[in-house]
C-alpha positions in Angstrom: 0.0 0.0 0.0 1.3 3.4 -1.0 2.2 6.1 1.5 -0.6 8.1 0.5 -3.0 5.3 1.4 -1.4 4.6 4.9 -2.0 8.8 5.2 -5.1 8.5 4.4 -6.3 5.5 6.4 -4.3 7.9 9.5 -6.3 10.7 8.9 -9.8 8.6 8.9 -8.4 6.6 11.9 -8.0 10.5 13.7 -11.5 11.0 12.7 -13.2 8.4 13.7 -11.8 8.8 17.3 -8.9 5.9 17.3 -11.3 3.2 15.6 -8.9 1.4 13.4 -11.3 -1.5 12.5 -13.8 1.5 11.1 -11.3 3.6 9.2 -10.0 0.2 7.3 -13.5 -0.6 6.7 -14.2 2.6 5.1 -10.8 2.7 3.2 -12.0 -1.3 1.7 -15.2 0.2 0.8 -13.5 2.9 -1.4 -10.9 0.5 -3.1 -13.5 -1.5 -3.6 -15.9 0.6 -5.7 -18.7 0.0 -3.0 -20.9 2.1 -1.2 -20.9 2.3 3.0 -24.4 2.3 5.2 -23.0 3.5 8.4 -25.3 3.3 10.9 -25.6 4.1 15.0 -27.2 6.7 17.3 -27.1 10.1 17.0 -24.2 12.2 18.2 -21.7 9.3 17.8 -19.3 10.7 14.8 -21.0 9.1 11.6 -21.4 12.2 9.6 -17.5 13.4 10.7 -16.1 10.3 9.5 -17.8 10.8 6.4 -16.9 13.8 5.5 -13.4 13.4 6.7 -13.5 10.5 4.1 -14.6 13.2 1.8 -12.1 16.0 2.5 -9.1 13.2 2.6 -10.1 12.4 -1.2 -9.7 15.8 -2.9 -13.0 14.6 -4.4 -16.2 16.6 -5.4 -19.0 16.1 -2.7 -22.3 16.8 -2.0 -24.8 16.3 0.8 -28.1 15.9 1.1 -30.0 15.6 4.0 -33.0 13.7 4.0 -35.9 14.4 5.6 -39.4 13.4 5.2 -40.9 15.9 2.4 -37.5 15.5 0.2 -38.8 14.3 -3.4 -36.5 11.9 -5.4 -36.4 14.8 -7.9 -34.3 16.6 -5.1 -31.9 13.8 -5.3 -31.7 13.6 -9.2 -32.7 16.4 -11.1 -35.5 18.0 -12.7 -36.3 19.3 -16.6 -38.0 22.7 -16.2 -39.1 25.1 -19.2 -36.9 28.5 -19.5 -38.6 31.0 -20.9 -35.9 33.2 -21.6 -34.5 30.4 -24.2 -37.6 28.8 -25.1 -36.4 25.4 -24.5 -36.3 22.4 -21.9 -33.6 22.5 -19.4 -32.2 20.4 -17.1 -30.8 21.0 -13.5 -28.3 18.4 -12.1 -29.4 17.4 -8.8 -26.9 16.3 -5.6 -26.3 13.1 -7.0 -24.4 14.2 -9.9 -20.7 13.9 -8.0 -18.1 12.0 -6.8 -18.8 11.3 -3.6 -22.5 11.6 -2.2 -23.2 12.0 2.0 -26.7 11.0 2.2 -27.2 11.9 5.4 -29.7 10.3 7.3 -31.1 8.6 4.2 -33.9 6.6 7.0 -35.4 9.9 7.8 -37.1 9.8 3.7 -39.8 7.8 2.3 -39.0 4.6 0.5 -40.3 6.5 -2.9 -36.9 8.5 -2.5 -34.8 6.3 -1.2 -35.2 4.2 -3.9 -34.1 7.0 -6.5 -30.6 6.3 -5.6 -30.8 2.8 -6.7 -30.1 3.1 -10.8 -27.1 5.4 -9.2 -25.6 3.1 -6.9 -25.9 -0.3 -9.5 -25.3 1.5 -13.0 -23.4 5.2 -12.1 -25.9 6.6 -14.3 -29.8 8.6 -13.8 -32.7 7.9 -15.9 -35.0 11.3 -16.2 -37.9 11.8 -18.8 -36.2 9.2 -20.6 -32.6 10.1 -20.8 -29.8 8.4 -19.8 -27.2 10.9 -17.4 -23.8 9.5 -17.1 -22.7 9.5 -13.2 -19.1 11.3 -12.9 -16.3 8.8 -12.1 -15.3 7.5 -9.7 -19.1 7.5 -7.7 -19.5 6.7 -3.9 -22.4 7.1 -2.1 -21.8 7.3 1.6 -25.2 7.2 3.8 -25.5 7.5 7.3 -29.2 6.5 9.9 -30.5 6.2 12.6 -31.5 2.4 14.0 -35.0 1.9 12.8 -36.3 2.0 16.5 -36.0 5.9 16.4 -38.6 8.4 15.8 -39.8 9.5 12.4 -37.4 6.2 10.7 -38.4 4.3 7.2 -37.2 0.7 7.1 -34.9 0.7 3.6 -36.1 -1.1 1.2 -33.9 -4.9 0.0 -33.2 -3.4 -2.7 -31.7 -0.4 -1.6 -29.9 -2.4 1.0 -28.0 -4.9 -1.3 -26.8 -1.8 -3.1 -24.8 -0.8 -0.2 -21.4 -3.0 0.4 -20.9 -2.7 4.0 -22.9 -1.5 6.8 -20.7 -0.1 9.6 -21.7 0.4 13.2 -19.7 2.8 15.1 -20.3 2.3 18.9 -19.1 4.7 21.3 -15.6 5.6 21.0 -12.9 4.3 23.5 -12.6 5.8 26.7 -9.2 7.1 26.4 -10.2 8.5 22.7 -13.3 10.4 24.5 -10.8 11.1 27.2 -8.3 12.9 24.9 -11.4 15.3 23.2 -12.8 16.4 26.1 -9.5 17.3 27.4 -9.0 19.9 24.2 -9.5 23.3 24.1 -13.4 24.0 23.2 -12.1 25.2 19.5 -10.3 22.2 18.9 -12.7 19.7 19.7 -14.8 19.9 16.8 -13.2 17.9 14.0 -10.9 20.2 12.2 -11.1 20.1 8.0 -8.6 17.9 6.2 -6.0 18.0 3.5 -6.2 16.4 0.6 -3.8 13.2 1.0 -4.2 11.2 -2.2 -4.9 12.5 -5.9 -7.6 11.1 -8.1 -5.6 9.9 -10.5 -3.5 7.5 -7.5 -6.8 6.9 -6.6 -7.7 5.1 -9.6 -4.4 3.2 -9.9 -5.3 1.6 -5.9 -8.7 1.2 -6.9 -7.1 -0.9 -9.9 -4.4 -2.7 -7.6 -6.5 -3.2 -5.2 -9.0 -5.5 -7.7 -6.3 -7.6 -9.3 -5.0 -9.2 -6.2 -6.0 -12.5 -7.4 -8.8 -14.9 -5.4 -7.7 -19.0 -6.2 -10.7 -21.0 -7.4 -11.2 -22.7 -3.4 -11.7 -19.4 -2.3 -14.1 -18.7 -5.1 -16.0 -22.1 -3.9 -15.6 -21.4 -0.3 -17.6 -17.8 -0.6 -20.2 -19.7 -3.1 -20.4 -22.6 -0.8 -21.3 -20.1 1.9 -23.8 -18.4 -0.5 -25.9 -20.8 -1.4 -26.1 -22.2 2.3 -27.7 -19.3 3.2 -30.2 -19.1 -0.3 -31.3 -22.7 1.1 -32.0 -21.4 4.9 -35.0 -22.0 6.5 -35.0 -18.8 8.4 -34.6 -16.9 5.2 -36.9 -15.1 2.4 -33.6 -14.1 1.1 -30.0 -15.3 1.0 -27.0 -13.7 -0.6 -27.4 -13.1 -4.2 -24.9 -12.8 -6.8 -24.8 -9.3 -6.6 -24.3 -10.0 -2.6 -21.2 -12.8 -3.4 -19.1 -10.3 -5.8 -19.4 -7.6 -3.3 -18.3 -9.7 -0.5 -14.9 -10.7 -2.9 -14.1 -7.3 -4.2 -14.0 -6.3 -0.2 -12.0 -9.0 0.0 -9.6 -8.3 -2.6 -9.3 -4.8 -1.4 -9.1 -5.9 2.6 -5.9 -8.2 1.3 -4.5 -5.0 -0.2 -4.3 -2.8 2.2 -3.1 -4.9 4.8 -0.2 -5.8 1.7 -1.0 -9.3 1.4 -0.2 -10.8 -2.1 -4.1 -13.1 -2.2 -6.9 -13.4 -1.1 -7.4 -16.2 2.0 -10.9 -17.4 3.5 -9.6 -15.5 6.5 -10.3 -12.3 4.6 -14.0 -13.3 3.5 -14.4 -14.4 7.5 -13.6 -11.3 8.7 -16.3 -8.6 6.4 -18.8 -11.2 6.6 -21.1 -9.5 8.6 -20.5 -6.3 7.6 -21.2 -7.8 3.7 -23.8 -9.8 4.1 -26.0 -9.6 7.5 -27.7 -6.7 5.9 -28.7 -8.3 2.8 -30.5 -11.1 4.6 -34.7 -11.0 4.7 -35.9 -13.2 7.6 -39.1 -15.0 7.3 -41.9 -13.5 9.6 -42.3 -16.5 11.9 -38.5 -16.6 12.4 -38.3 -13.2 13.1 -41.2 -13.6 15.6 -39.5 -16.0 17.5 -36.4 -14.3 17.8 -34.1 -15.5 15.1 -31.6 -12.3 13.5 -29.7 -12.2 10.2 -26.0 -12.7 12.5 -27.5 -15.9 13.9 -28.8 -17.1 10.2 -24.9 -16.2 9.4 -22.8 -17.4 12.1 -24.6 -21.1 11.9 -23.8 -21.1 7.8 -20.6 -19.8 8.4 -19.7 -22.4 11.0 -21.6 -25.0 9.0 -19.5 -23.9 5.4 -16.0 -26.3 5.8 -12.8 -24.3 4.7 -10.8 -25.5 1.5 -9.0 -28.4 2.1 -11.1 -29.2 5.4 -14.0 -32.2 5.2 -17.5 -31.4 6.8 -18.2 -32.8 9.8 -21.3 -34.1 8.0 -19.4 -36.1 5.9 
C-alpha cells in the first residue's frame, strides 16, 4: 500500500476517534468501488467520519439531508421550461458527484430512497427518458438512525444490497473520549482535512487493489457459503450474486491494504457480517421467534468447511 494510502487510512483513523477497524472498513469500501451504510445513534461521529472520508479524497462532494418531504427529484434532477430560451432544461441534482453523504437517508420515504438505486448499480440517472452518465469514480456514503427511532423508514432490500458494507460505530474508547474532552473548546470539533491522495493515485489503488487474485477454493468457499444461506429455513432471502461479488471485491481490497499478495478465506471471514448480514430477509415467523440475520450467518458460516477441510457431516 502506498504512502498516500497509509496517510489516508491515519487521517480517517483520527477521525473516527482511534477506531482502526472502522477507518479500514471505510478505506475497503473505497478500493473496492462499493458504497458504506453507516449506521448508529445520533451524536456518535457518523457524519465526521464521512466527510473526513470526503475531505481526505480531494474529491467533489455533496450532501443531502433527508428528511421526510424530500422528493426523489431533489436527489436527481429535474427538466423545467426556461422561458428566456424557449427550450427544456435540465438541472443536475446532488447526485451528480463523486462522492455523495446521504445523510440520514432513513429519515425519507421509500419513494426516495429508492431513487438512488439506478445510481448506486449502473453510475448513471434515468430522467424523462434520458440516460445521465454519473461522474467517475461515484461513492455514495449514507448514514441513519437504527430503525427504532422516531420519524425512521425501514430501507427497502433493494436499496440495501446496493450498499457494500454497513458499519456500526459504537461509542468511542474511553481514552479516545478522554483525549477530546480534554481539548481546548475550538479544537474539539473535527478540524477540516488536506487532501492526501490525488484522483488519479486513486484510480491506480482502486485498480491494484482489484487484481489481487482470489484461487478457485476461495471462489468455492464464498459460493459454498452463499448458497447455504439461499437454502436457509429462516430466510426469504440469501445472498445473491450481486451480494457474493461484493463480499470478494472487499475481500480483494481488505488483502490489499493490509499488503497481502491473495486473497485467504480469513479475509471473506472477517467482512462477513459487515457484507452480508444486511442483505438477509428473515421469514416473519423466524423473526417472531427471535431469530436475527447474525445468527442465520454465524450457523452457515460455521456449517460452510474451509478448502482443504472435510465437513463434519461427511
Amino acid at each position: 500500500m502506498s504512502l498516500a494510502l497509509h496517510t489516508l487510512l491515519e487521517q480517517l483513523r483520527t477521525a473516527a476517534w482511534g477506531r482502526q477497524r472502522t477507518a479500514e472498513r471505510l478505506l475497503v469500501c473505497v478500493l473496492a468501488e462499493g458504497h458504506v451504510l453507516v449506521e448508529d445513534v445520533p451524536g456518535v461521529g457518523k457524519t465526521t467520519l464521512v466527510r473526513a472520508l470526503a475531505e481526505s479524497l480531494g474529491l467533489e462532494t455533496r450532501r443531502i439531508q433527508f428528511t421526510p418531504d424530500l422528493l426523489p427529484s431533489d436527489v436527481t434532477g429535474y427538466t423545467y421550461y426556461e422561458p428566456q430560451r424557449r427550450e427544456l432544461v435540465f438541472r443536475r441534482g446532488p447526485v451528480f458527484t463523486n462522492l455523495l453523504l446521504a445523510d440520514e437517508i432513513n429519515r425519507t420515504s421509500p419513494k426516495t430512497q429508492s431513487s438512488l438505486l439506478e445510481a448506486m448499480e449502473e453510475h448513471q440517472v434515468t430522467i424523462d427518458g434520458e440516460v445521465r452518465e454519473l461522474p467517475q469514480p461515484f461513492v455514495v456514503c449514507a448514514t441513519e438512525n437504527p430503525i427504532e427511532y422516531e420519524g425512521t423508514f425501514p430501507l427497502p432490500e433493494s436499496q440495501l444490497d446496493r450498499f457494500l458494507l454497513r458499519l456500526r460505530l459504537g461509542y468511542p474508547e474511553r481514552g479516545a473520549e478522554t483525549e477530546v474532552l480534554m481539548r481546548p473548546g475550538k479544537e474539539q470539533r473535527a478540524p477540516r482535512l488536506a487532501q492526501v491522495i490525488t484522483r488519479e493515485a486513486l484510480i491506480e489503488a482502486t485498480e491494484a487493489a482489484q487484481a489481487v487474485p482470489v484461487g478457485e477454493p476461495v471462489a468455492q468457499y464464498a459460493l459454498a457459503l452463499a448458497e447455504r444461506t439461499r437454502s436457509h429455513p429462516s430466510l426469504i432471502l440469501g445472498l445473491s450474486p450481486r451480494g457474493t461479488i461484493a463480499w470478494v471485491r472487499a475481500a480483494r481490497a481488505l488483502a490489499f491494504v493490509r499488503d497481502e499478495a491473495y486473497v485467504t478465506p480469513d479475509h471473506l471471514r472477517e467482512l462477513a457480517h459487515e457484507v452480508i448480514c444486511h442483505r438477509l430477509v428473515l421469514k416473519p415467523e423466524s423473526a417472531l421467534h427471535g431469530v436475527s440475520p447474525r445468527a442465520v450467518l454465524d450457523e452457515a458460516i460455521a456449517q460452510t468447511p474451509l478448502p482443504g477441510v472435510r465437513s463434519a457431516a461427511r
